[in-house]
C-alpha positions in Angstrom: 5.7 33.6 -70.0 8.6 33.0 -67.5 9.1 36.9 -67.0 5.3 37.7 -66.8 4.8 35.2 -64.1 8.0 36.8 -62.0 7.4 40.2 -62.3 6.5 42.4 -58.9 2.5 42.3 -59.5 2.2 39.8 -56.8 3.9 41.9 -54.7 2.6 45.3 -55.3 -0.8 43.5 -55.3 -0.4 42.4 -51.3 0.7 46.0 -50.3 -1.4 48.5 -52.1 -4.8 45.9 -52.0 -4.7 43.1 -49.8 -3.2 45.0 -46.6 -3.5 48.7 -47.2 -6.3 50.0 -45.7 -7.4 52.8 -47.1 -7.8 51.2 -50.3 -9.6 47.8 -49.2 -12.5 46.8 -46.9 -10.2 44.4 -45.3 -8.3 46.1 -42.2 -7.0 43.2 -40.5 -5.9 39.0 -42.0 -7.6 36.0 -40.5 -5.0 33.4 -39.6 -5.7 31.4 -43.0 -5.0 34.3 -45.1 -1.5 35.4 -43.1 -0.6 31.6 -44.1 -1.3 31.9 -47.6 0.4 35.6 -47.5 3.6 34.5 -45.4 4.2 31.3 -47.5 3.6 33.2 -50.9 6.1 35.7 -50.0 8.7 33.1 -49.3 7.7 31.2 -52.6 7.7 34.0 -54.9 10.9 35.4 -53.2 12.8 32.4 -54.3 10.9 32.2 -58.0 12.0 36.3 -58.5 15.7 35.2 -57.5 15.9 32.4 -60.2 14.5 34.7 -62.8 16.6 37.5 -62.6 19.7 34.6 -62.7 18.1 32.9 -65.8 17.9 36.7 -67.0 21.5 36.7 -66.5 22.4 33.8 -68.5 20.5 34.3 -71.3 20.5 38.1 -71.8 23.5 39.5 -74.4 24.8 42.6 -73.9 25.7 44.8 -71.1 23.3 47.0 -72.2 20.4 44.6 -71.6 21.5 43.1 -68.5 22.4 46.9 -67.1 18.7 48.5 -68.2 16.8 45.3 -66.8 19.2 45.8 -63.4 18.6 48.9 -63.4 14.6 48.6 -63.6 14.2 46.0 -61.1 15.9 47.8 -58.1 13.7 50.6 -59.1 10.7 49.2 -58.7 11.8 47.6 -55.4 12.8 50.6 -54.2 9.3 51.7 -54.6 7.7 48.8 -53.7 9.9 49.2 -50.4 8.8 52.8 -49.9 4.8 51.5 -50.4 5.0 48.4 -47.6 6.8 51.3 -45.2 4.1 53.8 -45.4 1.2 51.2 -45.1 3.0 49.8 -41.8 2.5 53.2 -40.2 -1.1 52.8 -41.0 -1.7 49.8 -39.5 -3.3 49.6 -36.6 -0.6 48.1 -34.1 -3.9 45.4 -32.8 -3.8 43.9 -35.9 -0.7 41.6 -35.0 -1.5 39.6 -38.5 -1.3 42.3 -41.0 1.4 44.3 -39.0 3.5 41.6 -39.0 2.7 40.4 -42.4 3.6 43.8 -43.7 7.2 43.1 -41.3 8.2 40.1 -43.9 7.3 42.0 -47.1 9.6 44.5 -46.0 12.1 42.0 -45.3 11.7 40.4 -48.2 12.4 43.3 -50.5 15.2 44.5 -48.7 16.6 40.9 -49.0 15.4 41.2 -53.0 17.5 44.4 -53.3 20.3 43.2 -50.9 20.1 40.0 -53.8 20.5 42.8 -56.8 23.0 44.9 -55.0 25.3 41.8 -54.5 25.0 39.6 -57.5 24.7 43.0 -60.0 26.0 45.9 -58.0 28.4 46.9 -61.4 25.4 48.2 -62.8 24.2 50.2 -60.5 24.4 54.0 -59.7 26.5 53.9 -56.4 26.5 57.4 -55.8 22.9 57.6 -55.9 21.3 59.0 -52.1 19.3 55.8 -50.6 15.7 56.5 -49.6 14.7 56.5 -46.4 12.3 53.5 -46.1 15.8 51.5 -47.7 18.0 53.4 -44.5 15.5 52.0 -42.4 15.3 48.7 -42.9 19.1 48.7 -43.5 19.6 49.9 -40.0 17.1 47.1 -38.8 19.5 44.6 -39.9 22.5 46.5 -39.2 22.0 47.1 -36.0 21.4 43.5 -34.6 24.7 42.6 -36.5 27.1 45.2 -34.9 25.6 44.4 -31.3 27.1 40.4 -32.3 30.4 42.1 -33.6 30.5 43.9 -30.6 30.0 41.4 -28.1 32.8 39.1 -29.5 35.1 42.0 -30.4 35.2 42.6 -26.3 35.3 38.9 -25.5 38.5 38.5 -27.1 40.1 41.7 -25.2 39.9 44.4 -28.8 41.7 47.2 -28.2 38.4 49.4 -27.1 39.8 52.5 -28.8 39.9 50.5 -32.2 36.3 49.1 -31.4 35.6 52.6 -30.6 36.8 54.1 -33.6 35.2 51.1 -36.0 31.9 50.7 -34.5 31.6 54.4 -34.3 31.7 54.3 -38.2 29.7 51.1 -38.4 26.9 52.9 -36.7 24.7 53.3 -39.6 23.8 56.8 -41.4 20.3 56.4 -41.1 20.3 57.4 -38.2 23.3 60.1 -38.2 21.6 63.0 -38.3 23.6 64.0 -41.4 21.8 66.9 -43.8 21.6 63.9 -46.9 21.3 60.8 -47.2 24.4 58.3 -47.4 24.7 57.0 -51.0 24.6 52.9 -52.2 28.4 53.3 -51.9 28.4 54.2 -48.4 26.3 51.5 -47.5 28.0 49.0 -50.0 31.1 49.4 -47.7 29.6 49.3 -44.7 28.2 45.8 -44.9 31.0 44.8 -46.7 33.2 45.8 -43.8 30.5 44.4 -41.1 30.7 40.5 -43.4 34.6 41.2 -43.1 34.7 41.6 -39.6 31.9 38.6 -38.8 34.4 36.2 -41.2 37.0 37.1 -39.8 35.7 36.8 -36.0 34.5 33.2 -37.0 37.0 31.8 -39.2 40.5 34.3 -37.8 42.7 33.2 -34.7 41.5 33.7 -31.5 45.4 35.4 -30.5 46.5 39.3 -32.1 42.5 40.2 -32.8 44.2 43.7 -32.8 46.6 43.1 -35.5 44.0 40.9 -37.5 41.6 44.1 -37.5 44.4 46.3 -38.6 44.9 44.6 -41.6 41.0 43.9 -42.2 40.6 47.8 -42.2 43.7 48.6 -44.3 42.3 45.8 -46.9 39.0 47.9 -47.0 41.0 51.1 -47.3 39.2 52.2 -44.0 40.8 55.8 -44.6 39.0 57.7 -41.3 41.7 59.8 -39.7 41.0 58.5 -36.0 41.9 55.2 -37.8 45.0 56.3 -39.1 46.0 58.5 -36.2 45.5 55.1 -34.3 47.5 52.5 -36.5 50.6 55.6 -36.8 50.7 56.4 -33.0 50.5 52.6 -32.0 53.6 52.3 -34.1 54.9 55.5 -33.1 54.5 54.2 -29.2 56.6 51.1 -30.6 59.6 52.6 -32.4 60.2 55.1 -29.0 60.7 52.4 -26.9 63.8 51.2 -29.1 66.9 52.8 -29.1 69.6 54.0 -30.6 68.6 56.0 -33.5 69.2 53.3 -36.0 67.4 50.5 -34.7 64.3 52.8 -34.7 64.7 53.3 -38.3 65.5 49.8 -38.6 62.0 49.1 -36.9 60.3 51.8 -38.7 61.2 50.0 -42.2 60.6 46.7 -41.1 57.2 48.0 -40.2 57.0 49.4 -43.1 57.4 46.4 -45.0 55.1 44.8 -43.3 52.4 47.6 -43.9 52.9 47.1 -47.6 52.5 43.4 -47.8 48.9 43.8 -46.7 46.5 43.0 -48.9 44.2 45.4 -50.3 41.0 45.8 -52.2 41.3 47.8 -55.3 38.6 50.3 -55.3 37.7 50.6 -52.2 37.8 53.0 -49.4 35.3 53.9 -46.5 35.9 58.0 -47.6 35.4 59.1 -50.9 36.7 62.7 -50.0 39.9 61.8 -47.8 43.3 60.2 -48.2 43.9 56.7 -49.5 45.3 54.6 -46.3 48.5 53.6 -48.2 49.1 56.9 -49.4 48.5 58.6 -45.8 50.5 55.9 -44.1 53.2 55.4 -45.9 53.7 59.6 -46.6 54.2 58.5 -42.7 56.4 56.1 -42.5 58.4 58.6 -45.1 58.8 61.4 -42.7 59.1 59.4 -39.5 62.3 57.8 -41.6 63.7 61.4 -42.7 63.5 63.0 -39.3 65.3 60.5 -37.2 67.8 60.3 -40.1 67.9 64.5 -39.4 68.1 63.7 -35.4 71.2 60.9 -35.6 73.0 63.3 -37.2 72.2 66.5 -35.3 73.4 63.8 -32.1 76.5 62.5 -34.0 77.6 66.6 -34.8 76.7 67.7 -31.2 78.8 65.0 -29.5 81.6 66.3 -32.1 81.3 69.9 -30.4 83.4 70.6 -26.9 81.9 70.3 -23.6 81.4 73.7 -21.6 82.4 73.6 -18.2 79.4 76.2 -17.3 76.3 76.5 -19.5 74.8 80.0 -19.5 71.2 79.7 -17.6 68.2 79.5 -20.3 66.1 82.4 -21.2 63.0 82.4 -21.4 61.3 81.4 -24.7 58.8 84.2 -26.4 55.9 83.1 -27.5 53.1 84.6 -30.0 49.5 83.6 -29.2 47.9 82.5 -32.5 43.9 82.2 -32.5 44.2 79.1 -34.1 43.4 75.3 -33.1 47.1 73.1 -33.3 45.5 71.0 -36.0 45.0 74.7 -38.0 48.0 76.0 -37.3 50.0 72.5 -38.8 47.9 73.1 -41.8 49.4 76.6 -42.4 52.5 75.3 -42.0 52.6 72.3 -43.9 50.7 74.7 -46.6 53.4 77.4 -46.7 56.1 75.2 -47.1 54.8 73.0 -50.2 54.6 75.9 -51.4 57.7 77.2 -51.0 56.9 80.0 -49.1 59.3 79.6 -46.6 62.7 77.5 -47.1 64.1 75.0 -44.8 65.8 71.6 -45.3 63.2 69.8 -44.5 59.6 70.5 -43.4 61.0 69.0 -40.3 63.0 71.6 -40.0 60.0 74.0 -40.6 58.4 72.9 -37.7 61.1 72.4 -35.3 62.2 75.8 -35.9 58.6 78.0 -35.7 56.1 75.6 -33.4 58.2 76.4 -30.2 57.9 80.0 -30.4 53.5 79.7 -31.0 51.0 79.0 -28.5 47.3 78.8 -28.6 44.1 80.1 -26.1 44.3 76.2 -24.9 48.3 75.4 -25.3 51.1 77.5 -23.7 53.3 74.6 -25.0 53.4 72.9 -28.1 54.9 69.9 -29.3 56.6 70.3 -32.8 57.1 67.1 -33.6 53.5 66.6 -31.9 52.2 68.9 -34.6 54.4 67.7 -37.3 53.4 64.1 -37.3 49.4 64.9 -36.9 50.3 67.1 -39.7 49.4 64.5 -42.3 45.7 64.8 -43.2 43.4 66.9 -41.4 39.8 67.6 -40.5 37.1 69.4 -43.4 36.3 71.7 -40.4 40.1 72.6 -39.8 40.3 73.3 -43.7 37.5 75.4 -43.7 38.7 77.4 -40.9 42.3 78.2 -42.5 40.8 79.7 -45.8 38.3 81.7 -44.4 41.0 83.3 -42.4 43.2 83.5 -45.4 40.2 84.8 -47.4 40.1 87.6 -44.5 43.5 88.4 -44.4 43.4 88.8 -48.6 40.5 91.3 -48.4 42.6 93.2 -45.8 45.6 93.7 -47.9 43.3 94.5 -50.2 41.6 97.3 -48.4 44.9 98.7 -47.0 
């Protein structure tokens, strides 16, 4: 009896019949009958809630609990779809119904939002959301991030790390991307969005910078402008220490720092790039090896004699490669995991080849430039490198 009387008749009911239309003689709701409507929703919001958490307790099995999950979010998703697609037929006079038809919609997207949260192990995260769910998610989204944002800049945030967060926060609905985001994708962002309105209420009101640093590595918030942010703004700190040793001094301090964060297991903003902690610390690793490399190359060139006349410098030649510098620190990096080329180090590597290269845009290159962007890259930048190593295999082919 308790599950007949909860079930999503009542709801279906009011958006296919009572406001829909093309399938009722009434186009428009007196103010008595929004009443009745508005206070329903609200009642049978809060009855549907307690009966899928008695459903909880008294259902055995994973099985059970997962296939009655399962069917719920379902039919909400549906329901969802239906109360979208009558609003646009609404005519925008009818104040009553329109905004009737505004709290249904809110209503199931708070029902779901209920399902997502309290059962969310049972459901098929990698599933594409459906529209009508992207735009009611980006209703509520939206007002949320313009909050985030306004306190972010009233406590002085680094704007290139609001930049960089918001610019993710900004919701996929509205990406223009050629699918849909998945559950996961949105899982994570409203996570991350509750994470950053805790800790803008509850953190200190000093360091906001650092305290968003460690919110995004506890997400795993594995973006690469993110992680080219956090590794330059340490980079920027370790060259203004000298000598050689107390940089690597800082750089492991850092380091130790970086792993005491916590983090959330299972979690990461992007499914397809590097972890954070593995990007970071592969890092923290190379940064450590090359200034070991450079105090020595110091220590051995203070060891040599002094000239009294140094020969002028001639002039470096340079090849012009057709690629981006991001492309060609791919190649590199590629052809010496492979073993392609030897050196001591991929330092080394670098150091030795990147000064002789130039691109259309850069008659000067930075090695060590290259070599420390060198440690994730772009899809796009991927794409480009094998389609010109595909070309360059059909030549030898040919040949």
């Amino acid at each position: 009896m308790i599950e007949k009387q909860n079930t999503l008749e009542w709801l279906d009911f009011i958006i296919t019949i009572a406001i829909d239309a093309d399938e009722s003689e009434v186009n428009t709701l007196n103010a008595a009958q929004y009443e009745h409507i508005t206070e329903k929703i609200y009642e049978r919001k809060q009855n549907y809630i307690s009966f899928l958490n008695h459903q909880r307790l008294n259902l055995l099995g994973r099985r059970k609990i997962g296939h009655l999950v399962k069917a719920h979010h379902g039919s909400l998703l549906i329901l969802l779809d239906h109360a979208a697609h009558a609003r646009t037929r609404i005519n925008p006079l009818n104040t009553l119904t329109e905004d009737a038809l505004h709290q249904i919609l809110s209503c199931v997207y708070e029902l779901l939002s209920f399902i997502q949260s309290s059962f969310g192990e049972y459901l098929d995260l990698d599933e594409r959301a459906p529209d009508a769910y992207l735009a009611e998610f980006d209703r509520h989204h939206q007002h949320r991030i313009t909050t985030v944002k306004k306190q972010l800049t009233s406590k002085s945030a680094d704007p290139n790390l609001v930049a960089i967060l918001l610019g993710t926060l900004s919701t996929a609905a509205g990406s223009g991307e050629l699918q849909p985001p998945s559950f996961r994708t949105i899982f994570y962002q409203r996570e991350l969005l509750y994470g950053l309105e805790q800790m803008l209420w509850n953190g200190p009101q000093s360091k906001i910078d650092d305290a968003l640093v460690e919110l995004l590595v506890y997400l795993n918030f594995n973006c690469r402008p993110f992680m080219n942010y956090y590794t330059q703004h340490l980079a920027s700190r370790i060259d203004r220490v000298e000598p050689a040793k107390e940089k690597i001094h800082q750089l492991l301090l850092h380091y130790k720092q970086f792993n005491q964060m916590h983090r959330k297991p299972g979690v990461r903003l992007s499914q397809a790039d590097y972890d954070i902690k593995k990007f970071v610390s592969n890092w923290f690793t190379q940064e450590i090896v090359f200034l070991k490399e450079q105090s020595q190359s110091n220590v051995s060139l203070t060891e040599q004699p002094a000239f009294t006349k140094s020969k002028p410098k001639p002039e470096t030649f340079k090849v012009l490669v057709l690629l981006s510098v991001d492309q060609i620190g791919l190649f590199l990096r590629a052809i010496d995991s492979l073993r392609i080329v030897k050196a001591r180090s991929m330092n080394a590597v670098f150091e030795a080849i990147v000064p002789f290269l130039s691109t259309p845009r850069k008659a000067e290159i930075s090695w060590d430039s290259m070599r420390s962007k060198s440690y994730s890259f772009e899809e796009k930048d991927k794409q480009t490198v094998i389609k010109l190593l595909e070309s360059v295999i059909t030549w030898i082919k040919e040949y």
